[in-house]
Each structure stands twice: as C-alpha cells, then as structure tokens.
C-alpha positions as CSV (number, residue, x, y, z in Angstrom):
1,X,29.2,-54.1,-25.4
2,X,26.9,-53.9,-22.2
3,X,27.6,-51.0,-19.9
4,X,29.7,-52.1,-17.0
5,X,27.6,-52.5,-13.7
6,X,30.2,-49.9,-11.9
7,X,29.9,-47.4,-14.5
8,X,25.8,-47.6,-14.1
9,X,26.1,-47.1,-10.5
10,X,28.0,-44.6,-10.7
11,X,25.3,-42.6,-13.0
12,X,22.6,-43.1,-10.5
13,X,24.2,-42.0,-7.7
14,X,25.0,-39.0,-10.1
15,X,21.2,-38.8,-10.2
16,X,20.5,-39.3,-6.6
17,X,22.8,-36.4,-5.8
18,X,21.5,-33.9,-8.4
19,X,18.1,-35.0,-7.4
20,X,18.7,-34.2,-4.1
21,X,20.3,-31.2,-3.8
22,X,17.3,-30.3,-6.5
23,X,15.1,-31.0,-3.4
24,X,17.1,-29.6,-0.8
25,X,17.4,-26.3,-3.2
26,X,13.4,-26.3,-3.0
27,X,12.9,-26.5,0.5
28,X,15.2,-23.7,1.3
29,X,13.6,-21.6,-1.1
30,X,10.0,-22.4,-0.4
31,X,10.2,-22.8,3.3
32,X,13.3,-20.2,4.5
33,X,13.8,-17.7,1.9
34,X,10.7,-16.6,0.3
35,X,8.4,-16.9,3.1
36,X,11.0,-14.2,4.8
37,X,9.9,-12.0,1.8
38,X,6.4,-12.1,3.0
39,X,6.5,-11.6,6.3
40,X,5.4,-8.0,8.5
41,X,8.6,-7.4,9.4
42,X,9.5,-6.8,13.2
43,X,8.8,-3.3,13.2
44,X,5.0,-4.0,13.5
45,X,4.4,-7.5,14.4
46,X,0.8,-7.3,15.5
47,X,0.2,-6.8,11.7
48,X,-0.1,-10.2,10.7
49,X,-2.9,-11.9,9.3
50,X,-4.7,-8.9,8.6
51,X,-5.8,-8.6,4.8
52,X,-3.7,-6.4,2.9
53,X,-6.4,-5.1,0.1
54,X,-9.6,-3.0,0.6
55,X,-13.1,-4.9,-0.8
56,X,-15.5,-2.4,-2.7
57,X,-19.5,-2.2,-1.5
58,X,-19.8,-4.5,-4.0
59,X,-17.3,-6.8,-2.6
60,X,-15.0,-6.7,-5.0
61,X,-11.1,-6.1,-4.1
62,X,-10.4,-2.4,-4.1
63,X,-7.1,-0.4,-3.6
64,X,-4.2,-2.5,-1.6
65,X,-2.8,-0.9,1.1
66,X,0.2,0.7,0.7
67,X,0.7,3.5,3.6
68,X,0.7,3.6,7.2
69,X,0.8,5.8,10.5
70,X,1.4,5.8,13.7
71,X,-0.3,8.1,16.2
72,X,-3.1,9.1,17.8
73,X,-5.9,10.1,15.5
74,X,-5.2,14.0,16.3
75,X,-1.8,13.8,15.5
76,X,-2.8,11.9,12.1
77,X,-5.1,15.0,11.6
78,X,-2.9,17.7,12.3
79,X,0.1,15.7,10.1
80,X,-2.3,15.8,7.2
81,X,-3.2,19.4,7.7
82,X,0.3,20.2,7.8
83,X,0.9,18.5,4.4
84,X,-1.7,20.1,2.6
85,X,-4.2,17.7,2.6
86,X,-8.4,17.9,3.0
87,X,-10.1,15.8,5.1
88,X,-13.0,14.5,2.7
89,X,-17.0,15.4,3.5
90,X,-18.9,12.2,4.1
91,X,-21.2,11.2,1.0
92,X,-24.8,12.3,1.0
93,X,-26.7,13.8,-1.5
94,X,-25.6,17.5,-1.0
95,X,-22.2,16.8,-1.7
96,X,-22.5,14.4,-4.6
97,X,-24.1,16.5,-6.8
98,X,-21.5,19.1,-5.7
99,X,-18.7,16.8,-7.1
100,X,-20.6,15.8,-9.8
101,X,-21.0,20.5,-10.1
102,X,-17.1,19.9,-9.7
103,X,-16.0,18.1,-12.4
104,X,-18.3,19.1,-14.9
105,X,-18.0,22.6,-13.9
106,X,-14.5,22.5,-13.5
107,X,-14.5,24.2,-10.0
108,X,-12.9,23.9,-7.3
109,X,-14.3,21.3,-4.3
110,X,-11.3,20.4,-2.2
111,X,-13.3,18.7,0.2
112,X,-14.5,16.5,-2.2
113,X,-16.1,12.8,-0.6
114,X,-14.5,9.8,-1.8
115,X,-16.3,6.6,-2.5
116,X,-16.4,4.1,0.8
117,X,-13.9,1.1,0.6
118,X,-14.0,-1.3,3.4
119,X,-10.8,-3.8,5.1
120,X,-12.2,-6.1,7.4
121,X,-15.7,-5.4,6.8
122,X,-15.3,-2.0,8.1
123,X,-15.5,1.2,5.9
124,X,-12.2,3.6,6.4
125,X,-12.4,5.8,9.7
126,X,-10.4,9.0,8.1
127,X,-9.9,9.8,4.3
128,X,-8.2,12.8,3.3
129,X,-7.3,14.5,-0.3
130,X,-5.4,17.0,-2.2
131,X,-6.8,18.4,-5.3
132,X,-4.9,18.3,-8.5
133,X,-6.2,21.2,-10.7
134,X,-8.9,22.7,-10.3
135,X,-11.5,20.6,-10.0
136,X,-12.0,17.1,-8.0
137,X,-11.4,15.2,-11.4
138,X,-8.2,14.9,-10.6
139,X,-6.9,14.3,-6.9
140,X,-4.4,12.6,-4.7
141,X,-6.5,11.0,-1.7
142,X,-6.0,8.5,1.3
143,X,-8.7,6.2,2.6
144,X,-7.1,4.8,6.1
145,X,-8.4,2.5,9.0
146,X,-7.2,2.5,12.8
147,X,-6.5,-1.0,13.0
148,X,-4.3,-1.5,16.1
149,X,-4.7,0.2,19.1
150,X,-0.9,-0.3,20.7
151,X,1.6,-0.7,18.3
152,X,4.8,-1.7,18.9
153,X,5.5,1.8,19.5
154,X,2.5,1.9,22.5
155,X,0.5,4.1,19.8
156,X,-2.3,3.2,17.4
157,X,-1.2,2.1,14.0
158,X,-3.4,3.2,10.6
159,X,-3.1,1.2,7.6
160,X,-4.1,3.3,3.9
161,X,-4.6,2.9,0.4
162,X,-2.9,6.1,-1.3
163,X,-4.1,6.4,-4.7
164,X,-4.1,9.6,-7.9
165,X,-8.1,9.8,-9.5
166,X,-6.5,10.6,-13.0
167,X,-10.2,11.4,-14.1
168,X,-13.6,10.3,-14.0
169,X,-15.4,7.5,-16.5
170,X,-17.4,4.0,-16.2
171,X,-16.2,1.6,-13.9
172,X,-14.9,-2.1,-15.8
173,X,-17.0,-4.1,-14.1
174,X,-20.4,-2.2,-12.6
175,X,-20.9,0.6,-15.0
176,X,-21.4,3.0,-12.3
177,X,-19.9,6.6,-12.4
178,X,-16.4,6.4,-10.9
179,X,-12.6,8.1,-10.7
180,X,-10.3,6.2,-12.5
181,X,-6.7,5.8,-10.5
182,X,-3.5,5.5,-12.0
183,X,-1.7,2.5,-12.3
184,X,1.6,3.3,-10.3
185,X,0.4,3.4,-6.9
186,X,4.0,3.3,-5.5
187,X,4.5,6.7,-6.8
188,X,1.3,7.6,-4.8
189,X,2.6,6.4,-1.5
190,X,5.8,7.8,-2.2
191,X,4.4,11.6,-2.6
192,X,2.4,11.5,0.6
193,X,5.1,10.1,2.9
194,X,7.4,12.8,1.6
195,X,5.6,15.3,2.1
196,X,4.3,14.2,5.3
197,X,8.3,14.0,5.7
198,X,8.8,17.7,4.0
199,X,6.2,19.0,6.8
200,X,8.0,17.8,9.8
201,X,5.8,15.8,10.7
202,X,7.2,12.0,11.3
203,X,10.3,11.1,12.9
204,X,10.7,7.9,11.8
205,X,10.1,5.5,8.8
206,X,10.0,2.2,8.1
207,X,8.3,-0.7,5.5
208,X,6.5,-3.6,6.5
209,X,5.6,-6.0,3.8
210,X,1.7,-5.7,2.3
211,X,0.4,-7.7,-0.8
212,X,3.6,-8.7,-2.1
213,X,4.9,-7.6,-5.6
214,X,2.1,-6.9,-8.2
215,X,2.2,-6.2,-12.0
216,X,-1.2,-7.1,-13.2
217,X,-3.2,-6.0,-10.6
218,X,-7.6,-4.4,-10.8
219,X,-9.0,-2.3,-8.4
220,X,-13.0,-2.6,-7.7
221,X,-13.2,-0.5,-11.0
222,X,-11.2,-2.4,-13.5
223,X,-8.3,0.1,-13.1
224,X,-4.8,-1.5,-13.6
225,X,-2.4,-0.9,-10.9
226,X,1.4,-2.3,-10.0
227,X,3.4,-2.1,-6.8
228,X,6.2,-3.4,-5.1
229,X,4.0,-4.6,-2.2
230,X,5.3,-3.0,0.3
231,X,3.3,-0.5,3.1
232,X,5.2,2.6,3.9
233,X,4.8,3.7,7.5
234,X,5.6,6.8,8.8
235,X,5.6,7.4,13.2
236,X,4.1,10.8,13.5
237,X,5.2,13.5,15.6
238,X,2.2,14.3,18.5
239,X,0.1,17.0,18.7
240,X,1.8,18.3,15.3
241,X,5.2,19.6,16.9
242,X,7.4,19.7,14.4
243,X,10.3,17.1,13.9
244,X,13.6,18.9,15.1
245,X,15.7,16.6,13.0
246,X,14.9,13.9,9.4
247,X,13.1,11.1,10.5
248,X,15.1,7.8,10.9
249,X,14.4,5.3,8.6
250,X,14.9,1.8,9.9
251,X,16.3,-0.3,7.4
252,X,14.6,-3.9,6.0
253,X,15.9,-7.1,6.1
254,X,18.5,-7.7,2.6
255,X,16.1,-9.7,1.4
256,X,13.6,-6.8,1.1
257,X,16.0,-4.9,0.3
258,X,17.2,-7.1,-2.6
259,X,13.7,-7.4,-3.6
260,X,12.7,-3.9,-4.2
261,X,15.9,-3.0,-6.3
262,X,15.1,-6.2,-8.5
263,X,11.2,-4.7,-8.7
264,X,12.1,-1.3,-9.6
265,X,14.3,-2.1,-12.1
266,X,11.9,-4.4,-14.2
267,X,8.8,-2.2,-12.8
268,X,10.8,1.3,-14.3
C-alpha cells in the first residue's frame, strides 16, 4: 500500500527543517563564530591586515610572529638588556666567519648575527639573542619590526618571531648553511615574555590573534614548527624603570580562551 500523501508531507517538512537549521548552523559558524577566532582583538586594533609570517631572502615564508612590544625603541632596548639578552652584530664578513669560529670552535659569541628575515618587504629593525651553551649553535633569539607608530596605548607597537636554533645543518629547501629551530615555538614566546616579566620590565600583557592555530607548519628552512597562533604582547615599562607591581594581563574573549585550552591539550 502507497504511502499516504499526509504522511509524505510530513517527511519533507522533516527535511526542510533539518536542512535548515543545517544551514542556519553554517552561517553562524562561518560568519559569527569563527571569524571572532581570527580577529586582532581590541587591544591592538590597528594590527589588522598586516601579514602575520616573516618571508626569507629567498622569499619563502620564514618564522610567524608570535611576540610583541610596546614602547619606544629605548625602552625595548633596555627591557632586553634587563632580561639577559644580546643585541645581535649585523652580518658582514667579519662576523660570519666568527660564528662559523663559534660553532665549530665551540666558543663563546653572544653577539652572534642572525640571518635577515623580512615582514612587509622590510628586513627586522632590532634582533636580539641569548646564548644557550657555549657556543652560538644553540641560542634563543628575536627578530622584531616597529610596525606601528601609536598604538592603542599612544606608543609604537613591535611585532617578533621568537624562535630556539637547536643546532646548525642544511636548510630543506636551499641547501645553504643554516640554524635549525625547534618545532614548539610557543614555548619560545613563552620564555622571553616571562622573563621580560621576571625583570620588571612590562606592566601589562595581553594576546592578539597571529596566524591562527598551526600543526604542520615550515619555516624558510624546512624546519617543522606548531603554535597556537597567537602573538604575546607585552607593554613595557619606559626608560627601563622597573615595574613596582606584576603586570596586568588583560584577559581574551572566551572564545580565545576556549580555543587555546582545546589547542594545548591536543598540542601537549
């Protein structure tokens, strides 16, 4: 026996309704919630739009950014003095062949230069480093680029890439000489904001969002990297007073929030 006319009906405005709260399920997610996820949040508005990962000379992608600052270029200075940190000699040929004296030497070159990497088409204005052992095999350094001038703190805002040279080898792609980083570049960010934090030096904290979560990620060399995406910035104190008190950290939206725990746990 034929299904009743009523009882078909019935099923397609079943349908109809699944179907549609399928679509309307879709748009909310695509066009409210995840686009909130990706955002520069409104602690630094005037961030948006810029690219959030360095190119090589080559012009292949490099490090993402994954640090920032806020403060005038001597208060950046005197923050990374006060952490322990080296600002890096420019690269010529004296000072290649003393890191190249470095590492196969295994002596000490804290100064060490650092490879250029460029956002914007511009090479970094500061880059700074702290040695890991003895030699400059193995180092924590900071490329970072002064890319607003007024922030929405009235003071210029620096974007980095934070990154650990675990050693030297070949590069993936070029062949060329090159310092091989380690994958979790989270970890990275992490160490110089607290101890940036450890040297009283910023009095306040926040994250705005950078290339989004990551787990498969190459740098210009072929190195593997993961991060949650996000860019730690840290206001700086001026003319390297010391904080009095912790710096505040301004919370992110729950969604962030919600984000990150769900990262670290599958990341960890």
């Amino acid at each position: 026996m034929s299904e009743r006319p009523s009882s078909l009906l019935r099923r397609h405005r079943r349908l109809l309704g699944l179907l549609a709260a399928v679509v309307v399920l879709y748009v909310t997610v695509a066009y409210f919630v995840l686009p909130l996820l990706w955002v520069h949040y409104e602690h630094q508005r005037g961030l948006t739009g810029l690219p959030m990962v360095t190119r090589t000379g080559d012009d292949l992608p490099g490090d993402p950014l994954n640090i920032g600052m806020v403060g005038a270029t001597e208060d950046l200075v005197h923050a990374m003095h006060a952490a322990g940190w080296h600002p890096a000699d420019p690269v010529t040929f004296r000072t290649s062949i003393g890191i190249i004296g470095s590492v196969v030497l295994d002596r000490p070159y804290p100064d060490a230069p650092v490879s250029p990497l460029f956002l914007d088409g511009r090479r970094e204005d500061l880059a700074f480093e702290k040695p890991d052992g003895r030699s400059a095999d193995r180092r924590h350094h900071v490329r970072l680029w002064r890319v607003l001038e007024n922030g929405e703190e009235g003071r210029p805002v620096w974007l980095g890439a934070a990154t650990f040279d675990k050693g030297v080898g070949i590069s993936r792609y070029t062949g060329q000489v090159t310092h091989h980083i380690a994958p979790d570049i989270d970890a990275e960010r992490e160490l110089l904001a607290h101890e940036l934090e450890a040297a009283k030096m910023a009095t306040e904290t926040y994250e705005v969002s950078g290339i989004g979560p990551t787990l498969l990620g190459r740098n210009g060399g072929g190195d593997p990297y993961y991060t949650d995406g996000e860019i730690r910035v840290l206001v700086l104190t001026r003319d390297g007073r010391p904080a009095t008190t912790a710096p505040v950290n301004l919370p992110s939206p729950p969604l962030i929030e919600w984000k990150n725990r769900l990262w670290h746990g599958v990341a960890d």
